[in-house]
ZAMIRO-677172 format. One line per 8 residues: for each residue x, y, z of N, C-alpha, C. Coordinates in Angstrom, 3 decimals, padded with zeros to 6 digits, always signed. Example, Ala and Ser with C-alpha at 12.3 -4.5 7.8 and 13.67 -1.06 7.14 Angstrom:
! residues 2
+013.190:-005.690:+007.800:+012.300:-004.500:+007.800:+013.200:-003.300:+007.800  +012.850:-002.250:+007.080:+013.670:-001.060:+007.140:+012.900:+000.030:+007.870
! end
This chain:
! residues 252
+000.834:-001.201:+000.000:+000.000:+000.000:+000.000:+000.870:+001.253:+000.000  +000.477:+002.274:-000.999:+001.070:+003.440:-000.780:+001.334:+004.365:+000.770  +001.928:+004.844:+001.002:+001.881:+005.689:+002.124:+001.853:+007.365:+001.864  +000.148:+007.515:+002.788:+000.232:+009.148:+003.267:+000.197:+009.692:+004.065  +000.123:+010.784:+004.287:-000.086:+011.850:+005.530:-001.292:+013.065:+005.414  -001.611:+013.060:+006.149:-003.047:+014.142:+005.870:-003.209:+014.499:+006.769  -003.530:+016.235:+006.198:-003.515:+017.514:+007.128:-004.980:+017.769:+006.965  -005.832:+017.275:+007.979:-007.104:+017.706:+008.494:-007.631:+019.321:+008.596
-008.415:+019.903:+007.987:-008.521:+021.209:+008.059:-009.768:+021.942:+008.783  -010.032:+023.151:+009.022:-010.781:+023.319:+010.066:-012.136:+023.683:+009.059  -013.323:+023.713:+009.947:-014.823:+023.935:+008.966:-016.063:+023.873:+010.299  -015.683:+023.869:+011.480:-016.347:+023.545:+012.550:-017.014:+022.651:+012.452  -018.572:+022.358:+011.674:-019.461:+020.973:+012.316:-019.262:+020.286:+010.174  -018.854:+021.212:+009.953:-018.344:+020.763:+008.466:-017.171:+019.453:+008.690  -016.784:+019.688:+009.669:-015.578:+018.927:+009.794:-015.643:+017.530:+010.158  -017.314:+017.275:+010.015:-017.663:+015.545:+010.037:-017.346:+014.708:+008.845
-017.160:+015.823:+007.644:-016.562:+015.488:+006.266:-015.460:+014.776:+006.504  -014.626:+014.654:+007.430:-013.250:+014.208:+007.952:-013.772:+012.443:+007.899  -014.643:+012.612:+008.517:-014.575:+010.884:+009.051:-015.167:+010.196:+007.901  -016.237:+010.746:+006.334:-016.021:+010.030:+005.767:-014.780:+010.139:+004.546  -013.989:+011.080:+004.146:-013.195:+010.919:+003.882:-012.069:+009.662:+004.511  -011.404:+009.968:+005.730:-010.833:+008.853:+006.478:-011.591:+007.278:+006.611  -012.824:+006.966:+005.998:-012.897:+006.108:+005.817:-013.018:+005.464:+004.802  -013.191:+006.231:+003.616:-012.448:+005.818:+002.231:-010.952:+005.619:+002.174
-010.045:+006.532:+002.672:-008.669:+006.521:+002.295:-007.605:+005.457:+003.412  -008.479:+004.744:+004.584:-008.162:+003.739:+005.161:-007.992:+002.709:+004.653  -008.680:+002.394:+003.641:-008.905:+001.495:+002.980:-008.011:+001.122:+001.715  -007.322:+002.555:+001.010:-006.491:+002.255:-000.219:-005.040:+002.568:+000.350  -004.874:+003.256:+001.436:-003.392:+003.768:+001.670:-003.406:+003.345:+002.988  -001.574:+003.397:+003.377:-001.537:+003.348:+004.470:-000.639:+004.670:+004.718  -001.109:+004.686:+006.011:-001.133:+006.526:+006.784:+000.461:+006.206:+007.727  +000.493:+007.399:+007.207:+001.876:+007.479:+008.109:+001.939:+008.695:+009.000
+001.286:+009.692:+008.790:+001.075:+010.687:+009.631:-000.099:+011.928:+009.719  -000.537:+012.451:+010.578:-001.483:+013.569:+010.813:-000.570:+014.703:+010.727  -002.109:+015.867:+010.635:-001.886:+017.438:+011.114:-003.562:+017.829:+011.281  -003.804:+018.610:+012.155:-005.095:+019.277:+012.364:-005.111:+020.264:+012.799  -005.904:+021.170:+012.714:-006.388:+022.390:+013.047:-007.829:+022.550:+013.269  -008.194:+022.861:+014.732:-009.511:+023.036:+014.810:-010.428:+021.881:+014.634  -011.567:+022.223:+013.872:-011.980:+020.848:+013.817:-011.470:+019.601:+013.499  -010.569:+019.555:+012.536:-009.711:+018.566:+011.886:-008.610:+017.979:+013.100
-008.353:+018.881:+014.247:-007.724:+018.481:+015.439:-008.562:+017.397:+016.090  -009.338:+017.883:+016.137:-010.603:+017.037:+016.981:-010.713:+015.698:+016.291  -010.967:+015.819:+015.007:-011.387:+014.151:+014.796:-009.857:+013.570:+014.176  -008.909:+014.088:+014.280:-007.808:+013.506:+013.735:-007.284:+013.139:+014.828  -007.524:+013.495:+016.228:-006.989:+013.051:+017.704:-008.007:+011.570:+018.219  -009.165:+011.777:+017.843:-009.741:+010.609:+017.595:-009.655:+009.556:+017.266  -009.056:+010.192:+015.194:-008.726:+009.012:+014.960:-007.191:+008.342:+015.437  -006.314:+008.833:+015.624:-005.064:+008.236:+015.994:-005.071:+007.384:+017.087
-006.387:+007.993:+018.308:-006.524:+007.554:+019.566:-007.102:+005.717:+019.074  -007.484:+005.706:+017.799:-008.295:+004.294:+017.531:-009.676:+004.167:+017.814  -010.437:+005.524:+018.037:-011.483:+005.659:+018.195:-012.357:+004.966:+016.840  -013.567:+004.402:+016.760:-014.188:+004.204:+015.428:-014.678:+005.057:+015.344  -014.384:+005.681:+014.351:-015.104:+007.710:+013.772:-016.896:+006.876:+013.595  -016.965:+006.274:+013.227:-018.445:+005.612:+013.068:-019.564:+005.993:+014.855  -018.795:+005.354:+015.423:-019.043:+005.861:+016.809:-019.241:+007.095:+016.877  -018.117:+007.995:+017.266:-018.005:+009.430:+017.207:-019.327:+010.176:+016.092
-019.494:+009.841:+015.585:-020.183:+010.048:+014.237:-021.822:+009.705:+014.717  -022.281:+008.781:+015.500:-023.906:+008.397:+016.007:-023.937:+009.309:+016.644  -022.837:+009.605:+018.342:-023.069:+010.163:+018.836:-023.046:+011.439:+018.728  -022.574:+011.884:+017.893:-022.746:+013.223:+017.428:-023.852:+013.994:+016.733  -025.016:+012.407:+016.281:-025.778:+012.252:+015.412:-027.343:+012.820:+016.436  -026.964:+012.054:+017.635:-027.803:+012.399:+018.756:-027.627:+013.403:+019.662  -026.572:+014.182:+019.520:-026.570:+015.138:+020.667:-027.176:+016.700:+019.974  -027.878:+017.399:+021.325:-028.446:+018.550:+020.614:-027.878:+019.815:+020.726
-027.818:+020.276:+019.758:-026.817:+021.819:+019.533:-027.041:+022.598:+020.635  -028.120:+022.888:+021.602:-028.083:+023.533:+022.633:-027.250:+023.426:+024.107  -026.833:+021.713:+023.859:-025.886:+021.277:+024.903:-024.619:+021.285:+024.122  -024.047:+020.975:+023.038:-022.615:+021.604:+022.699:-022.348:+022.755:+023.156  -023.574:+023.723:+022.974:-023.312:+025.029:+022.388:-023.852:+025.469:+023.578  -023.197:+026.571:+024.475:-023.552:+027.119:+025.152:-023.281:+028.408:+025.565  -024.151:+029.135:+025.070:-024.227:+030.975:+024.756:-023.570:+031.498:+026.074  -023.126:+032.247:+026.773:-022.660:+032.434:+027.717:-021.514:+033.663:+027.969
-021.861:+035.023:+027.409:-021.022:+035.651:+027.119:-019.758:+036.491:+027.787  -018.839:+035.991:+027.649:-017.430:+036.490:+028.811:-016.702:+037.453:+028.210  -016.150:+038.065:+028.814:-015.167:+039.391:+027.973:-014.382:+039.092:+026.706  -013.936:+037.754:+026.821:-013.034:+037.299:+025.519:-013.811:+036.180:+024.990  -014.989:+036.229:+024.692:-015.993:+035.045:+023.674:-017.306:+035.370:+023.989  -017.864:+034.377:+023.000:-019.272:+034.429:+022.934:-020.108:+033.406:+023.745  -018.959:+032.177:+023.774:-019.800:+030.505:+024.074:-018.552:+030.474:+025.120  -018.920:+029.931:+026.117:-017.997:+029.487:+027.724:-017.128:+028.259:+027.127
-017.839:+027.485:+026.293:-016.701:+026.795:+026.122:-016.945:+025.274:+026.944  -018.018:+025.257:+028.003:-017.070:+024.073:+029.471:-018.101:+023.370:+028.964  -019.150:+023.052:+028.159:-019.941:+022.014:+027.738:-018.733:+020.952:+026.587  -018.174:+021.564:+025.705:-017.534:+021.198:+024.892:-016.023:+020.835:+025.186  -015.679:+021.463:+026.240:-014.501:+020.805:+027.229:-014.472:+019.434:+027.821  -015.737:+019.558:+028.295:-016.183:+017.968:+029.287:-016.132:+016.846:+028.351  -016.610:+017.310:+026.939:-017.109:+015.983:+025.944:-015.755:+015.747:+025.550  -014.595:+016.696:+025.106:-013.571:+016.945:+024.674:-012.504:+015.678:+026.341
-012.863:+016.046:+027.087:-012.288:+015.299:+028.216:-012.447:+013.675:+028.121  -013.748:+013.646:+028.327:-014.457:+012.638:+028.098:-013.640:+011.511:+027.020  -013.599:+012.046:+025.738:-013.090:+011.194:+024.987:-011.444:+011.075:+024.817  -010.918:+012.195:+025.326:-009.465:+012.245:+025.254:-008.977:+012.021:+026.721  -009.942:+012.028:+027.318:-009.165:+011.900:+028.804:-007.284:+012.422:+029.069  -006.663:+011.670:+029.722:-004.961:+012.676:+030.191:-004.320:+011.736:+028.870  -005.144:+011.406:+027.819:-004.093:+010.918:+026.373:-002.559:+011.541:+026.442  -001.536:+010.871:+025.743:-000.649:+011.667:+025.267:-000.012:+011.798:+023.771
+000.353:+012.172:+023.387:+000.930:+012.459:+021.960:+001.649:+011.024:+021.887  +002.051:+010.653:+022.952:+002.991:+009.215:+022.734:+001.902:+008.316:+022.944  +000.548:+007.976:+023.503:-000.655:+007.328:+023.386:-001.276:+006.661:+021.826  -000.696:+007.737:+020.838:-001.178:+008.109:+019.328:-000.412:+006.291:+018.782  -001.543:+006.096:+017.899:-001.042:+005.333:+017.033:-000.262:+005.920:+015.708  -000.473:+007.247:+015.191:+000.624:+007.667:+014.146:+000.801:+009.373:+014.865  +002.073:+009.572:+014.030:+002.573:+010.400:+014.787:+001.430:+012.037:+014.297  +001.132:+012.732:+014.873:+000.111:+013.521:+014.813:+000.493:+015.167:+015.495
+000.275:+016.016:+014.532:+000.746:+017.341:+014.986:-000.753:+018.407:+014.856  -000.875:+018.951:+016.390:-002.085:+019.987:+016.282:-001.336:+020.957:+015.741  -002.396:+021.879:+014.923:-001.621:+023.297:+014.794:-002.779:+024.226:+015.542  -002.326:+025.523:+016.214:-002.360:+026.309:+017.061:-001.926:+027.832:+016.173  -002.433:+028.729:+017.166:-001.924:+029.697:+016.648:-001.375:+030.726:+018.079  -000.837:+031.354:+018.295:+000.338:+032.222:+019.216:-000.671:+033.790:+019.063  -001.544:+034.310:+019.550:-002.337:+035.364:+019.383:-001.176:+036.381:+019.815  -000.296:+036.449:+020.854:+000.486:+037.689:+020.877:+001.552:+037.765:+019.651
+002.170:+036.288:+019.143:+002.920:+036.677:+018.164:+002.759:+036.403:+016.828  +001.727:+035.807:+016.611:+000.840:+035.903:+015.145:+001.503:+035.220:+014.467  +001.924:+033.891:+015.398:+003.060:+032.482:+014.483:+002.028:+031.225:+014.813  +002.072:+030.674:+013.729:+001.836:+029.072:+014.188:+002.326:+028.029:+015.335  +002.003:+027.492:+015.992:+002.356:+026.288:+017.276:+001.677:+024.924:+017.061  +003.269:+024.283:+017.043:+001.947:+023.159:+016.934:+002.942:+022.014:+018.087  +002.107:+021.239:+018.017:+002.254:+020.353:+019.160:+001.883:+018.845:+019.009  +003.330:+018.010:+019.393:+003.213:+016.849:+018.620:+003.856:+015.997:+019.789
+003.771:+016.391:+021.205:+003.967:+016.105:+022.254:+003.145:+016.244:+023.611  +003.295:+015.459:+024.960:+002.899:+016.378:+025.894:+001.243:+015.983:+025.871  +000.274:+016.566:+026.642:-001.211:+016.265:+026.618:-001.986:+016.438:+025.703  -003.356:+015.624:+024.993:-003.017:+015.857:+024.191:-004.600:+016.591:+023.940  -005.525:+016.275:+025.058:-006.149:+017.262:+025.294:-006.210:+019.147:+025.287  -004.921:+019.302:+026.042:-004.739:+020.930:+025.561:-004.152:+021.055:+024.864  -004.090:+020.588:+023.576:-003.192:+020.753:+022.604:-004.666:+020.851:+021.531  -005.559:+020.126:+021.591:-006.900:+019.986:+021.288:-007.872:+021.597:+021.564
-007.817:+021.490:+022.700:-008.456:+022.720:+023.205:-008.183:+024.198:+022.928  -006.789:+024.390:+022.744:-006.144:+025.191:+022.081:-006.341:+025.446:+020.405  -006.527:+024.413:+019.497:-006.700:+024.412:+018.417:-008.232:+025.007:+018.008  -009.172:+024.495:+018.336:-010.882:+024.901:+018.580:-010.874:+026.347:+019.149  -010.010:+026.966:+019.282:-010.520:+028.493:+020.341:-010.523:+029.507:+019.020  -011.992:+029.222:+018.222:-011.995:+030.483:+017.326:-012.118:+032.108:+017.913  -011.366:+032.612:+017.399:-011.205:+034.122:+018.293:-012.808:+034.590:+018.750  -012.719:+035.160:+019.830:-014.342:+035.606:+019.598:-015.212:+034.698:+020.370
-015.379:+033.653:+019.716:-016.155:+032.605:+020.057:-016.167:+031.763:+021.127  -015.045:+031.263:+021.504:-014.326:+030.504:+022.505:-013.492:+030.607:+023.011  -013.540:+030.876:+024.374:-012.102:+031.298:+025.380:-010.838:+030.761:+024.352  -009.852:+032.108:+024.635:-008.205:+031.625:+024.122:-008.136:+030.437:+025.484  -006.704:+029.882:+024.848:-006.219:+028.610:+026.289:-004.853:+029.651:+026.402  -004.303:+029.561:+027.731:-003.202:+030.202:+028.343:-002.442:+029.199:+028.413  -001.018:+029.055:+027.883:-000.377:+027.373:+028.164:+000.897:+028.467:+027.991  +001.765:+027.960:+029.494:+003.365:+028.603:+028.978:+003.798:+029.752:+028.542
+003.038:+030.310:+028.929:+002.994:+032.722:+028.616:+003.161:+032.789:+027.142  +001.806:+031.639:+026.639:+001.433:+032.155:+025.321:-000.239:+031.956:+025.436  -000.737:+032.813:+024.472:-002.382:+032.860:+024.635:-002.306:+032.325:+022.945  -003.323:+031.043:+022.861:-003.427:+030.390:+021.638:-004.706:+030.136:+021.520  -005.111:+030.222:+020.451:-006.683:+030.308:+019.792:-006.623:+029.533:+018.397  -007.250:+029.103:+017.816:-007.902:+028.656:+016.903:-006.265:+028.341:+015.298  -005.672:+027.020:+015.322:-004.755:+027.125:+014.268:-005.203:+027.518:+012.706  -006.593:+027.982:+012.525:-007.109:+028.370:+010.994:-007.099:+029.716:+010.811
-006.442:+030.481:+012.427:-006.142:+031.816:+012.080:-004.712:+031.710:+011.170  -004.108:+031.170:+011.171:-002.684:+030.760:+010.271:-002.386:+029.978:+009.379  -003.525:+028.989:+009.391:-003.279:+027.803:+008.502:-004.380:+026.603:+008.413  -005.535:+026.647:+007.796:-006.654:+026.036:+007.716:-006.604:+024.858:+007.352  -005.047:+024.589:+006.418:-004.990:+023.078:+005.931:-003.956:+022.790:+006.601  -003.194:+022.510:+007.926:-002.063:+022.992:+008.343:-000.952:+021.331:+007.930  -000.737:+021.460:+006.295:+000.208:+020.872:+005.736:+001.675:+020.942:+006.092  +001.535:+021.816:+006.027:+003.395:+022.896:+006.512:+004.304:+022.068:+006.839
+003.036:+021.996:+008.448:+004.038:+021.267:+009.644:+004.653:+019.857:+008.914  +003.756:+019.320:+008.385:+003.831:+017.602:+007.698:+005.159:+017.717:+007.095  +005.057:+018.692:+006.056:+006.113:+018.897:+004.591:+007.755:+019.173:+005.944  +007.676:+019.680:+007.003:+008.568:+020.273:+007.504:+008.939:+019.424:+008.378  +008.054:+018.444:+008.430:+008.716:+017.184:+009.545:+009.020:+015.671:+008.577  +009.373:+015.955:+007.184:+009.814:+015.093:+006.210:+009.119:+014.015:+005.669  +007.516:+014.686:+005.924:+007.200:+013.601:+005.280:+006.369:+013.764:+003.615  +006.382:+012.765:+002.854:+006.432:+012.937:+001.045:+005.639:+013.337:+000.487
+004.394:+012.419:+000.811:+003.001:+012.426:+000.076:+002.075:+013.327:+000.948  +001.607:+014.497:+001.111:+000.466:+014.951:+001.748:-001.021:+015.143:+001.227  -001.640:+014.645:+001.359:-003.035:+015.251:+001.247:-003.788:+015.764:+002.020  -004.004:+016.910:+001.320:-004.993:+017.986:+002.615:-006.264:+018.029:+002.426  -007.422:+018.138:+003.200:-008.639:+017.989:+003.420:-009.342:+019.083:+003.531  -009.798:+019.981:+002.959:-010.261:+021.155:+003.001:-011.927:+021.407:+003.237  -012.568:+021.295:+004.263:-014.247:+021.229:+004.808:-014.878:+022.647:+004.786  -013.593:+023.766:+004.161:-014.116:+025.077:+004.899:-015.207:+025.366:+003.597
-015.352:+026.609:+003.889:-016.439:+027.697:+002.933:-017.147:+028.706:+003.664  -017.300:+029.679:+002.935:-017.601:+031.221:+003.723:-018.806:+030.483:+004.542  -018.907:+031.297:+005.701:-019.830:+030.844:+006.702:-021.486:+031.350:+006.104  -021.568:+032.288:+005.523:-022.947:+032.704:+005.118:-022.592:+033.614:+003.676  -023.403:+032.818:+002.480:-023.388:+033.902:+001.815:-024.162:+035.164:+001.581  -024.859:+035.774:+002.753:-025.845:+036.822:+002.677:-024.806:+037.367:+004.103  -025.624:+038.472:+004.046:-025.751:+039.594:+005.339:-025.172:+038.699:+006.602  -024.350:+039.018:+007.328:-024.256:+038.608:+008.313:-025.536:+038.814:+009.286
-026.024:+038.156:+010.585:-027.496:+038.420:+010.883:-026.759:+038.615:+012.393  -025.447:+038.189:+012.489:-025.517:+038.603:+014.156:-024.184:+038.155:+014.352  -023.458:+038.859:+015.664:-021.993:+039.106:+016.001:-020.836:+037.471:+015.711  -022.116:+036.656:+015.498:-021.189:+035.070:+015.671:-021.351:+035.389:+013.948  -021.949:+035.004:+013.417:-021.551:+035.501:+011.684:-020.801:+035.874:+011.101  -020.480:+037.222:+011.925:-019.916:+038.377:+011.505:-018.336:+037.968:+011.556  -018.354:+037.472:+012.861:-016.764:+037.045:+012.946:-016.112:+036.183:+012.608  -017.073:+034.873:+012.270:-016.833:+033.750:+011.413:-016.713:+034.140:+009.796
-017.457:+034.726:+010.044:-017.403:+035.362:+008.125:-015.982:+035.782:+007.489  -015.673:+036.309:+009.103:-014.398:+037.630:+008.579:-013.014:+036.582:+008.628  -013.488:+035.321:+009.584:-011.764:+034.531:+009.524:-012.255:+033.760:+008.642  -013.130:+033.364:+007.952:-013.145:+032.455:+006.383:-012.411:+033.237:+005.499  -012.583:+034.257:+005.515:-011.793:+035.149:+004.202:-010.852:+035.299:+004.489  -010.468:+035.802:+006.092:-008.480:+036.060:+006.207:-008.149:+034.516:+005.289  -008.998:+033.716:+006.249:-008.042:+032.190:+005.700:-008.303:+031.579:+005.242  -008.962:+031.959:+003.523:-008.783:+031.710:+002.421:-007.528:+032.018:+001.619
-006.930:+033.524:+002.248:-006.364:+034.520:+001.558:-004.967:+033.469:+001.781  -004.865:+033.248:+003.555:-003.809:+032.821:+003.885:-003.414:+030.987:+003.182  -004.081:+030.685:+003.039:-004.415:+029.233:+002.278:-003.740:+029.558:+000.752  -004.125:+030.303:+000.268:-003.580:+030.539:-001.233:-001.890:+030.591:-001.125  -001.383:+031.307:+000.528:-000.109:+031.586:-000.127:+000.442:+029.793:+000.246  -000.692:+029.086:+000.938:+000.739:+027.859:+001.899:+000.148:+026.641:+001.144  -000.610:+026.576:-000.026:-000.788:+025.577:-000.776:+000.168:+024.412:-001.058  +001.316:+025.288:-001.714:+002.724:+024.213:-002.003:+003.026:+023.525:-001.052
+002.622:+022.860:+000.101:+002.609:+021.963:+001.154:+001.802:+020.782:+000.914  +001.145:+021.040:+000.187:-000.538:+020.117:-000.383:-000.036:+019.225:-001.388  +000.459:+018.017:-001.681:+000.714:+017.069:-003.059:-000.673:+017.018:-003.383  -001.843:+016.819:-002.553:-003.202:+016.268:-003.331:-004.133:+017.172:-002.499  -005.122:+018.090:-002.798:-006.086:+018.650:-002.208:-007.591:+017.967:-002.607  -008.203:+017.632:-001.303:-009.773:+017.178:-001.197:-010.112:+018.180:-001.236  -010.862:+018.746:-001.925:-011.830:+020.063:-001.578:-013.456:+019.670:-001.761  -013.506:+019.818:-000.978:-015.902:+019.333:-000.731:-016.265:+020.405:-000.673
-017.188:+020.012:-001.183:-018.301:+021.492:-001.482:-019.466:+021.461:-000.110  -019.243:+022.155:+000.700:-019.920:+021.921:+001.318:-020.567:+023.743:+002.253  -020.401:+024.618:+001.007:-020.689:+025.826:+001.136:-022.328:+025.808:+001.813  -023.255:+025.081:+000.931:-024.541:+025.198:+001.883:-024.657:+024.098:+002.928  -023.862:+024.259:+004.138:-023.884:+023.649:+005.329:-023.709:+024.470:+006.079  -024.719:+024.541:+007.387:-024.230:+025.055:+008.501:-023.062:+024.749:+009.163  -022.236:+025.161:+009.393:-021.421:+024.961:+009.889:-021.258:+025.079:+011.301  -022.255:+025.781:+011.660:-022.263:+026.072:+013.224:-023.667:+025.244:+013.925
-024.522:+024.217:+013.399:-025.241:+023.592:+014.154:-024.800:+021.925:+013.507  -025.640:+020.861:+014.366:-024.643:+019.849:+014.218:-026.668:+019.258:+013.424  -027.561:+020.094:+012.817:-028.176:+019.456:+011.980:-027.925:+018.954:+010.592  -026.915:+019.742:+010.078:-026.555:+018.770:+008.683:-025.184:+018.092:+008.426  -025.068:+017.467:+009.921:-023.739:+016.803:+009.814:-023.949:+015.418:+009.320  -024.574:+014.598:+008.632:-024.969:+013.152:+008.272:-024.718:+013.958:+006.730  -025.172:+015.272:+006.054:-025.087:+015.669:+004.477:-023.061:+015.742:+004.368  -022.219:+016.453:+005.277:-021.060:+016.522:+005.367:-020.495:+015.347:+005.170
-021.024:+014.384:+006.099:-020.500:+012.897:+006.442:-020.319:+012.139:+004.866  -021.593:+012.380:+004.861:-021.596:+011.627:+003.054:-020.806:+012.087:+001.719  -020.740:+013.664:+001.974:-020.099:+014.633:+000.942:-018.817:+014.132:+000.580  -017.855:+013.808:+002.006:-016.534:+013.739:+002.302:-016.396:+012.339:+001.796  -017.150:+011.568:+002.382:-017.332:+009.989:+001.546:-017.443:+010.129:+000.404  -018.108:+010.459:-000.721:-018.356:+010.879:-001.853:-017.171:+010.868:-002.759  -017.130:+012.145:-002.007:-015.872:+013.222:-002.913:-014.508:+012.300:-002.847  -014.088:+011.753:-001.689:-012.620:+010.837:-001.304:-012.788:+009.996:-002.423
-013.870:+008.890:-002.781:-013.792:+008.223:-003.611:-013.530:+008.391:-004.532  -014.236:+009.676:-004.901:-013.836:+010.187:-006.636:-012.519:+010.203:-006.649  -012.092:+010.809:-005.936:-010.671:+011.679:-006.143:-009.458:+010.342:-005.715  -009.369:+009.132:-004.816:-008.617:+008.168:-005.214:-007.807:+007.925:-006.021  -008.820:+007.348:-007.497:-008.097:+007.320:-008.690:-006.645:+007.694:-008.781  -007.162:+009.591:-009.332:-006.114:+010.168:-009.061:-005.138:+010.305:-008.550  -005.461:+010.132:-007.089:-003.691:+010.225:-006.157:-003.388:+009.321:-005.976  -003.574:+008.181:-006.588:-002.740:+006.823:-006.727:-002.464:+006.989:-008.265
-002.816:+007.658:-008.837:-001.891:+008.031:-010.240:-000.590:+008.513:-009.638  -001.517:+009.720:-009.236:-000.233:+010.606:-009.003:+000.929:+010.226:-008.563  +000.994:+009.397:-007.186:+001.787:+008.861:-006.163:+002.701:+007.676:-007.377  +002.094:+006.918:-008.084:+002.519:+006.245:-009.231:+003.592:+007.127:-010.108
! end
């Protein structure tokens, strides 16, 4: 079997596209390494942990957006955050980066110095928690006299790290798309709207990290409620298949 590496990218509840992608490409390649950002942190810590994304995937199927999501407004966010901590606990419990069945790098972002962090050691929970903190939205995490928020402020497909830790073949997974194409209707919109476009912009320059890009269309999805996550699920399944072929040409 060929060997790849894939950089999980962020899309918030878009980012269920992950698990059926990863379960097409389980099947033709064998994986040699992760990268995630944000959502793509989340189910790429999953999967390394040996979780069955199928699992992850019911229960996600049954839980209701009012208990993920919990409005709660603090000086630095919109949502508290501690509903989505607990579940985040829950399944990662005190994991460690050395726990991982392949070697796996979160990316992060450094809000005072406007650099990428990523973390491929150490717990692997706040390394998780750190990645998910979209500005605005969700408490920054304080780790080591740095304040880190959300790695799609820097790098949405976060390939980089992969290409920079030597490894050949990457394919990146791309779930994002502008959050609304109309009027923003209210302050969570507004600010989601505005980091889809920084990091589109920023995506164009860090492409050359990417040997094979998934890109799903998955522009009419909410991205912020977990009702059309079974349309994502399938999209990502879909689309992986098509695109196969190809990067076993390519890799050929």
């Amino acid at each position: 079997m060929k060997k790849v590496s894939v950089a999980l990218g962020s899309g918030a509840m878009r980012g269920f596209a992950h698990i059926g992608v990863l379960e097409v490409l389980e099947k033709e390649f064998e994986f040699e390494a992760f990268s995630g950002c944000s959502m793509g942190a989340v189910i790429g810590a999953f999967y390394c942990l040996g979780y069955d994304l199928k699992l992850i995937y019911k229960i996600a199927r049954e839980m209701r957006n009012d208990v993920l999501i919990d409005f709660k407004i603090k000086k630095n966010a919109l949502i508290s955050g501690k509903n989505i901590e607990e579940i985040l606990k829950l399944f990662l419990r005190d994991k460690k980066f050395s726990d991982l069945k392949y070697p796996f790098y979160v990316v992060a972002t450094d809000l005072l110095k406007g650099e990428q962090v990523f973390f491929s050691e150490g717990n692997l929970y706040e390394a998780v928690r750190a990645s998910i903190s979209i500005p605005g939205i969700l408490p920054p995490v304080k780790l080591d006299n740095t304040i880190l928020v959300d790695g799609a402020v820097v790098d949405k497909v976060p390939a980089k790290v992969l290409k920079e830790n030597g490894y050949e073949f990457i394919i990146g997974v791309d779930v994002s798309g502008k959050s609304t194409t109309k009027e923003p209707k209210n302050i969570l919109e507004m600010i989601l709207t505005t980091i889809d476009i920084m990091g589109e912009e920023i995506f164009r320059l860090k492409q050359n990290y990417i040997d094979y890009l998934i890109k799903i269309d998955l522009e009419d999805i909410n991205p912020y409620t977990l009702a059309d996550i079974e349309i994502a699920y399938q999209r990502g399944k879909e689309k992986a298949k098509e695109e196969v072929p190809r990067i076993k040409r390519l890799i050929n």
